[in-house]
C-alpha positions in Angstrom: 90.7 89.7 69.7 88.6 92.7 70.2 90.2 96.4 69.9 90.0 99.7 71.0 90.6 102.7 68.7 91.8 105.8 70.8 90.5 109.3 68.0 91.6 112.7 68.6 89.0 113.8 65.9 86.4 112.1 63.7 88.5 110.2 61.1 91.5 110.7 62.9 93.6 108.0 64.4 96.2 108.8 67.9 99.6 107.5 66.4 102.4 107.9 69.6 105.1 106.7 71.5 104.9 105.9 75.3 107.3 108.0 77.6 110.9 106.7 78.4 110.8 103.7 80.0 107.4 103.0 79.5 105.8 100.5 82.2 106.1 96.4 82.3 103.9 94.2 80.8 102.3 96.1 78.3 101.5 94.7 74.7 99.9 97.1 72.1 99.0 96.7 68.4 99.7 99.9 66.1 97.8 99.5 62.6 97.8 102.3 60.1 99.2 104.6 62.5 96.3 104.2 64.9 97.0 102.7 69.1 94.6 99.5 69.3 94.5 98.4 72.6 92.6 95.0 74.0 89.8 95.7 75.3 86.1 96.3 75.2 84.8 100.1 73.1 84.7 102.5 76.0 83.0 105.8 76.8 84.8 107.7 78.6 83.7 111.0 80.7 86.4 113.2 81.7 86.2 114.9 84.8 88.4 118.6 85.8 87.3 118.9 89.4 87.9 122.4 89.9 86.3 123.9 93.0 86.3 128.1 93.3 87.6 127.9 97.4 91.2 126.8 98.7 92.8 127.2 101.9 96.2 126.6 100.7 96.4 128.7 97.6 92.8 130.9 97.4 91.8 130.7 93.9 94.8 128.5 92.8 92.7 126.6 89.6 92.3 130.1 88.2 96.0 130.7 88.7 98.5 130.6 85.3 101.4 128.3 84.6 103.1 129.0 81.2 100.6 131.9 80.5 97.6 129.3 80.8 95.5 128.9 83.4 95.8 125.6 85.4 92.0 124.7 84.9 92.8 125.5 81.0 95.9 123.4 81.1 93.7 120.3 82.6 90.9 120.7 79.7 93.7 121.0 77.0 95.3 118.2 77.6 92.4 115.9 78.2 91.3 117.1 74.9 94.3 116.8 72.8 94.6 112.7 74.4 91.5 111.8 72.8 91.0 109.2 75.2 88.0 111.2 76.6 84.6 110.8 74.7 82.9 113.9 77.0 85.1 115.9 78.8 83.2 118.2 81.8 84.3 120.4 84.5 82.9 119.8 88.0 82.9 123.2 89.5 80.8 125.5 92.1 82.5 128.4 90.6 81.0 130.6 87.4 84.2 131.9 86.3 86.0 129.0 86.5 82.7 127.2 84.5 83.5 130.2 82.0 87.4 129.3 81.7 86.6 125.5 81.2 84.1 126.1 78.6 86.6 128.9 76.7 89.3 126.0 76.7 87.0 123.6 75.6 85.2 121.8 77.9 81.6 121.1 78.8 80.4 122.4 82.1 76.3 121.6 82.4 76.1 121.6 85.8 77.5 123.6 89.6 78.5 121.6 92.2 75.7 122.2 95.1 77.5 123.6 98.4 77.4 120.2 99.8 80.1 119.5 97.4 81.8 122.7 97.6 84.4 122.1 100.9 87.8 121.2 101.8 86.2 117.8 103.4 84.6 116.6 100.3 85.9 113.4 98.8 87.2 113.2 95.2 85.0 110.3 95.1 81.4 112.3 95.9 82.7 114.9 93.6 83.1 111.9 90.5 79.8 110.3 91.4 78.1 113.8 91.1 79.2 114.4 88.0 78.6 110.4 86.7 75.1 111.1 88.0 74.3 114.5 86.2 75.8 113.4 82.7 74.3 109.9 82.7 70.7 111.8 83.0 72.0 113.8 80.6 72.8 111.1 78.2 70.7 108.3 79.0 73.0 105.9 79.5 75.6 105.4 81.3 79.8 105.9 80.5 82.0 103.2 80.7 84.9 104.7 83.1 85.9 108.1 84.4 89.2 109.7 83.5 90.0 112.2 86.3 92.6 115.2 85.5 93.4 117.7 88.7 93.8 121.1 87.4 96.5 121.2 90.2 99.0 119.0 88.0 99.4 121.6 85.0 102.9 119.8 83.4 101.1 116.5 82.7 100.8 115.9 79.1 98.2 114.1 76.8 100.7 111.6 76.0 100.5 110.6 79.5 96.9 110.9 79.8 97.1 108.5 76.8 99.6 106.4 78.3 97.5 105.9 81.7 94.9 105.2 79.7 96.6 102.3 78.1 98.2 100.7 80.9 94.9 99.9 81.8 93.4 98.4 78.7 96.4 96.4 78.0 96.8 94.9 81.4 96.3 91.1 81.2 94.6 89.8 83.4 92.3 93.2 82.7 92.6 95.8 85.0 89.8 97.6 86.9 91.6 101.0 87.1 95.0 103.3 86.0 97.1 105.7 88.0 100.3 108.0 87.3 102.5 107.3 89.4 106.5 108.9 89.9 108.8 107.8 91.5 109.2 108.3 95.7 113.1 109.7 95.8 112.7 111.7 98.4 112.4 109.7 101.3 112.0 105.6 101.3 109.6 104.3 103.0 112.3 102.1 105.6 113.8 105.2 106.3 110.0 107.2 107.7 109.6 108.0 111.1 106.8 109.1 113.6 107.1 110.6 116.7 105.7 109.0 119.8 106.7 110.7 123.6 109.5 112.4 121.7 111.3 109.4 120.5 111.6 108.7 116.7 110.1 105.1 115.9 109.8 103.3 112.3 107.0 104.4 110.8 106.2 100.8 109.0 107.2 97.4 111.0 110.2 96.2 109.0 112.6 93.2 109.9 115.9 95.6 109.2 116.7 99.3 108.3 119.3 99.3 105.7 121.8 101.7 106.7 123.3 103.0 103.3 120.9 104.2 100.4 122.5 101.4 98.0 121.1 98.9 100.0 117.5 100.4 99.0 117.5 98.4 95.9 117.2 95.6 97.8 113.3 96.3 98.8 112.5 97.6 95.2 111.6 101.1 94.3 109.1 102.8 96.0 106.5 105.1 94.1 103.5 107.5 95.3 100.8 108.8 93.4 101.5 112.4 91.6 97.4 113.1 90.9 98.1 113.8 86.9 95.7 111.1 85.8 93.2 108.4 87.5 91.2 106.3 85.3 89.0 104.0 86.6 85.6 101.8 85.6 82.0 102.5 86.6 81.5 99.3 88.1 84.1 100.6 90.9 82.9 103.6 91.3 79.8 102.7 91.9 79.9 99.2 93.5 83.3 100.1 95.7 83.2 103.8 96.0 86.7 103.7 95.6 89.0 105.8 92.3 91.5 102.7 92.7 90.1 99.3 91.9 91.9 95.8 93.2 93.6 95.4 90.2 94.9 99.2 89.2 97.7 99.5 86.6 100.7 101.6 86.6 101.8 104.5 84.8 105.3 106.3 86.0 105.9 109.8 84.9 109.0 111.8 85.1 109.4 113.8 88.4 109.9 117.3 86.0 106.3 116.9 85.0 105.1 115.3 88.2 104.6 118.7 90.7 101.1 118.9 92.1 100.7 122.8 93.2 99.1 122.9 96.6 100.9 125.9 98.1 102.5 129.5 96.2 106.0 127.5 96.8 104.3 125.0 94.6 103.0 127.7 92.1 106.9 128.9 91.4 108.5 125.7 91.4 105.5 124.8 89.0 106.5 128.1 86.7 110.3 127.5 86.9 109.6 123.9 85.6 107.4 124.8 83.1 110.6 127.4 82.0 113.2 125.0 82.2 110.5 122.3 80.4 110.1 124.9 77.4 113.7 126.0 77.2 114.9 122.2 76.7 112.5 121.1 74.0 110.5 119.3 76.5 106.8 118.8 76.4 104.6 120.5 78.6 101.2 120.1 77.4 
């Protein structure tokens, strides 16, 4: 059985616990108070996509949460998971080059203005980036760990945690995504317009009528863009950041806010205050 040993610094081996509830099916091995998970020795490159322009919130990655800048926030915490062997910032922006670089990161390289707009794919944006730092190195990475600057109350326990939910998946999985949980509104209960009448949204055989009866169809979950990992085969061969076979990781809905809008910036700040005051983590 081959193992992988997850360092936060030379010598030093990650010894943690997964968030409540965890996520099914994973086994894990903990020796000597290091995390050994199956699975092949990985490079990983980190990536903080973190362009200077933004419609909805102009100059939002520069923008503080908790007295920390968000693009800070996204560095720091892929730091302190140790699952990233390189960790670079993917920016067109010099001052937001400069903050990544203060808070740790590596940023070698600008975007070009091709990869600069609101149109521009996160998937462009990784290759660009997997491009530049496999020149760099001479070989290529392993996988890509992808941390939005835009989610600043995700953790590196659950960049860990992501992480791990792929390498322990059996049969192997291709790719990792956090995911929380979809409360707001169930997918049998979403509706389109169409000629001003409201239709299903999804073809379904029944609608259940009370919100116990949801159970039934199994909770539903969306992506909250804290953490993508994924493998360089997909990348590459399938241009997609979600493989066929993409494990799970659920975070809490407290840390799950992805700031998009100033509504999103306070809701973000008020968290991060009630986070703090409880004794929760926030970094």
């Amino acid at each position: 059985m081959d193992y992988i040993l997850i360092f936060v610094g030379p010598g030093k081996g990650v010894h943690y616990k997964l968030a409540a509830g965890g996520y099914p099916g994973t086994q894990r091995k903990v020796e000597a108070g290091v995390i050994a998970a199956k699975s092949e020795d990985m490079f990983c490159l980190g990536i903080v996509p973190a362009r200077g322009g933004s419609k909805g919130l102009p100059g939002k990655n520069l923008m503080r949460v908790g007295g920390k800048t968000l693009v800070r926030r996204a560095v720091q915490a892929g730091l302190a998971s140790g699952c990233c062997s390189l960790l670079v910032c993917s920016t067109d922006d010099p001052a937001i080059a400069a903050e990544a670089r203060a808070a740790g990161a590596e940023a070698p390289f600008l975007r070009p203005a091709t990869l600069s707009g609101d149109e521009v794919g996160a998937i462009d944006v990784i290759l660009h980036a997997l491009e530049q730092v496999e020149a760099q190195r001479g070989r290529p990475v392993d996988g890509v760990i992808l941390l939005q600057p835009t989610s600043p109350l995700r953790t590196a326990a659950d960049v860990r945690a992501t992480v791990e939910a792929m390498l322990a998946a059996d049969p192997p999985a291709d790719s990792a995504v956090s995911l929380v949980e979809a409360t707001e509104a169930h997918p049998l209960w979403l509706r389109r317009v169409e000629a001003g009448m409201a239709v299903p949204y999804f073809e379904s055989p029944g609608e259940p009528a009370r919100r116990q009866d949801l159970a039934l169809h199994g909770r539903p979950y969306r992506r909250n863009g804290a953490v993508f990992i994924t493998r360089r085969q997909v990348l590459l061969t399938e241009r997609q950041v979600f493989g066929r076979r993409c494990a799970a990781y659920i975070m809490p809905p407290q840390r799950s806010i992805d700031i998009d809008s100033p509504f999103d910036l306070v809701c973000a700040q008020a968290l991060w205050e009630h986070l703090t005051q409880s004794g929760q983590p926030t970094e």
